[in-house]
Every structure is written in C-alpha cells, then in structure tokens.
Z-matrix of the N, CA and C atoms (Angstrom, degrees):
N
C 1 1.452
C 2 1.528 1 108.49
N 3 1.740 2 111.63 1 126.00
C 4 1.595 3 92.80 2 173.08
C 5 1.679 4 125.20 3 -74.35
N 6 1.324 5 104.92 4 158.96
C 7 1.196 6 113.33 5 -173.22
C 8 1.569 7 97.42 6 -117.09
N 9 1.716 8 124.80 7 159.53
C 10 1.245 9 146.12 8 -161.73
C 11 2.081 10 93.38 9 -119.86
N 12 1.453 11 101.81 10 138.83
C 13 1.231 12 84.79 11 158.87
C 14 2.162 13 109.01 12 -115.84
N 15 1.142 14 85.11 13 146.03
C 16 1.727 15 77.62 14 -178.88
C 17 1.141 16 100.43 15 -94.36
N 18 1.626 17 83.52 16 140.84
C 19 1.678 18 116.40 17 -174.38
C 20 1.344 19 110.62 18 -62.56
N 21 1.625 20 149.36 19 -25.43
C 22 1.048 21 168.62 20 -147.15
C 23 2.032 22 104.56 21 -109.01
N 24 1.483 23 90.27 22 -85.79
C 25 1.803 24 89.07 23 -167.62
C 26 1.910 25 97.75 24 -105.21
N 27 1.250 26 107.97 25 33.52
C 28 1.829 27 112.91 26 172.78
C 29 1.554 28 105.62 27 33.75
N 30 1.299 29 117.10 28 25.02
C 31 1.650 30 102.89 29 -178.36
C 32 1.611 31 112.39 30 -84.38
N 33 1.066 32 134.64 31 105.56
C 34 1.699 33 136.56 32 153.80
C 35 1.687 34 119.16 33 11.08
N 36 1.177 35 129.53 34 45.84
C 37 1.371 36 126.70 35 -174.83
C 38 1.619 37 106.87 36 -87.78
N 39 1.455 38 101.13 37 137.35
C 40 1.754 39 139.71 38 -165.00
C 41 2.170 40 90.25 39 -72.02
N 42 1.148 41 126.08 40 118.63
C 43 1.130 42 111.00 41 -171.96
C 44 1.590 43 108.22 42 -67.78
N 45 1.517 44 133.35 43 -15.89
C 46 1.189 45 138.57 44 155.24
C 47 1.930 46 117.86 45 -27.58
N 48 1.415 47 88.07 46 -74.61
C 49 1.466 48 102.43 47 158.79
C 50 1.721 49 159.53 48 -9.18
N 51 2.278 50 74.68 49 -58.85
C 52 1.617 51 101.06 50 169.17
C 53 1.798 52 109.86 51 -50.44
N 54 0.929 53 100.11 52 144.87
C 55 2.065 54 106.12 53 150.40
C 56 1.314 55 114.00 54 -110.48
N 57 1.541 56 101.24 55 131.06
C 58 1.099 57 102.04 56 -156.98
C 59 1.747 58 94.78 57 -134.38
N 60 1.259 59 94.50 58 160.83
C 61 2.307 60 100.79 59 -161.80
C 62 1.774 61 89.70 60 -133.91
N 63 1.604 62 116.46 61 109.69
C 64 1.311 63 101.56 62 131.26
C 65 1.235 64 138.74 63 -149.45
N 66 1.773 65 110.94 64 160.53
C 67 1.483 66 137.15 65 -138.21
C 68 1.964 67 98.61 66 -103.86
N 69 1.208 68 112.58 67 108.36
C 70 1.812 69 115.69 68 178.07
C 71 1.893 70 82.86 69 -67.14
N 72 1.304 71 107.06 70 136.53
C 73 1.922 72 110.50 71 166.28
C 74 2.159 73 77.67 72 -122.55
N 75 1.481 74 89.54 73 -150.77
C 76 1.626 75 94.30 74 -166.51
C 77 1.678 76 92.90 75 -116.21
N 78 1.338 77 124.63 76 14.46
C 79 1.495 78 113.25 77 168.44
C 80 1.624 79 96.95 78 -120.24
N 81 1.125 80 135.00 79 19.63
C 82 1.324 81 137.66 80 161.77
C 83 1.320 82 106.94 81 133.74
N 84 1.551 83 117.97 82 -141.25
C 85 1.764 84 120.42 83 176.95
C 86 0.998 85 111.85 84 -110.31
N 87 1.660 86 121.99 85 158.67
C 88 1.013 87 130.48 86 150.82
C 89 1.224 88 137.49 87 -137.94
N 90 1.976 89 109.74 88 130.61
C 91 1.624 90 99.03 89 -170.95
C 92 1.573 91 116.06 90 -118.50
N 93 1.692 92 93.37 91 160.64
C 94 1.481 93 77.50 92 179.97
C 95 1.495 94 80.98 93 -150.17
N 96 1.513 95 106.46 94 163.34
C 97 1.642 96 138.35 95 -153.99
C 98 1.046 97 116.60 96 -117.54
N 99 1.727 98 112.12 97 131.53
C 100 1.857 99 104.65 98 -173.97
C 101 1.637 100 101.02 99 -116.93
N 102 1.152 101 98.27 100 150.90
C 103 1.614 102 108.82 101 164.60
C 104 1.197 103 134.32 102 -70.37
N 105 1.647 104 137.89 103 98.27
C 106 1.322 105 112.96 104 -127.53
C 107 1.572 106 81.84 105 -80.27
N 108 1.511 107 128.11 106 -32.43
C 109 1.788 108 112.33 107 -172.75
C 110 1.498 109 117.53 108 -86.58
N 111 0.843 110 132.71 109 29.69
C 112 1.377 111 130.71 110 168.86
C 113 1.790 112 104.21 111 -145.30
N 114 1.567 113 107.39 112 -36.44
C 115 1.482 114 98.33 113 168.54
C 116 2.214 115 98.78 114 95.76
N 117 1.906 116 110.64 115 4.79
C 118 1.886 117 90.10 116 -179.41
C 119 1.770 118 90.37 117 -70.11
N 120 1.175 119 83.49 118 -169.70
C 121 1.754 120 114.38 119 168.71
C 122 1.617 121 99.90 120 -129.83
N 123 1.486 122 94.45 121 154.47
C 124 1.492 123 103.62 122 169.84
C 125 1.669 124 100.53 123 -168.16
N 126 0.976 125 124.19 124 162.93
C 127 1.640 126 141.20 125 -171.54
C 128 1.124 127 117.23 126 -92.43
N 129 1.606 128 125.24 127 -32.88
C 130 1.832 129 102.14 128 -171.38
C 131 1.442 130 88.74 129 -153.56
N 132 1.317 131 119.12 130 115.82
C 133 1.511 132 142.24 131 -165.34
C 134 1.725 133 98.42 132 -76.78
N 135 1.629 134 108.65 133 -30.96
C 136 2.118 135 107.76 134 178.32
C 137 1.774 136 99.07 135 -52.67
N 138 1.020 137 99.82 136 -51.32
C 139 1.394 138 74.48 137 -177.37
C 140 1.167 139 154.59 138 -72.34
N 141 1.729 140 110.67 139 -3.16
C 142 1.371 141 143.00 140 140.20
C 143 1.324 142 131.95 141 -82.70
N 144 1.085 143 114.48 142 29.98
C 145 1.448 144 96.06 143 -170.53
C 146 1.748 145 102.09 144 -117.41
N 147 1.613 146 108.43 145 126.58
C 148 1.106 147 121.10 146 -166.88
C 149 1.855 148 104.12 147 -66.62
C-alpha cells in the first residue's frame, strides 16, 4: 500500500489514513490532505509519496 510522507512531522502515513477535504470552486475541484498526527495540510500527496 502506498504510503505519503508528511511534509511537516516526516512520519510514514498509509494514504488510507490521510483526511482529505474537497471544495467544487467554478474552475473545477480542489483537494487538499491532512495529517491525521500532527494535523499540516498540504495539496498534492505525488510529491510525497514514499
């Protein structure tokens, strides 16, 4: 299963795991991802993902 590393406290999170929020605007969606143990946000998990 891939795992995410967070950008914030670098801990190994299961992408299952993530919480994740998304918002319809009028040029499409947008999501962004929380850390459930430290609690950052960040926008695009490809570029973390271990």
């Amino acid at each position: 299963m891939p795992k995410v590393a967070c950008p914030d406290c670098d801990r190994n999170i299961a992408v299952h795991e993530l919480e994740a929020r998304t918002v319809a605007q009028t040029s499409g969606f947008n999501t962004n991802y929380r850390c459930p143990f430290c609690r950052a946000d960040f926008e695009d998990i490809g570029d973390n993902l271990v």
